[in-house]
C-alpha positions, 0 to 999 in steps of 0.5 A: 235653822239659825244662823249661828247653828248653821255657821257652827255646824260649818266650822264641825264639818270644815273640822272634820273634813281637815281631820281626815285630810290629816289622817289619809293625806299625811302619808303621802306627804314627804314629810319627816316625822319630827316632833315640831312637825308633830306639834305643827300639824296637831295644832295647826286645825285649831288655830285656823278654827280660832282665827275664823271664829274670831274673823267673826266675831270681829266682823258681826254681820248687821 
């Protein structure tokens, strides 16, 4: 497997996974539903995902 499809298939897997804490999680959290907190957590996955790939892009292993 290459190393690049190994390191996709753990950013689907990392995704996955934060969906389903999202999903079956959220509701055990004190949290009132509000439209930034909405906006928040819809976002938020991506952007983390953003950030790891772009960590390593700028950080290519020689």
């Amino acid at each position: 497997m290459n190393s690049q499809t190994g390191f996709i298939i753990k950013i689907l897997l990392f995704s996955t996974a934060l969906s389903v804490l999202i999903k079956y999680g959220g509701r055990y959290l004190p949290i009132q539903p509000t439209n930034a907190i909405a906006t928040i957590i819809v976002i938020l996955p991506s952007l983390i995902i953003g950030l790891i790939l772009g960590w390593q892009y700028l950080n290519p292993k020689v």
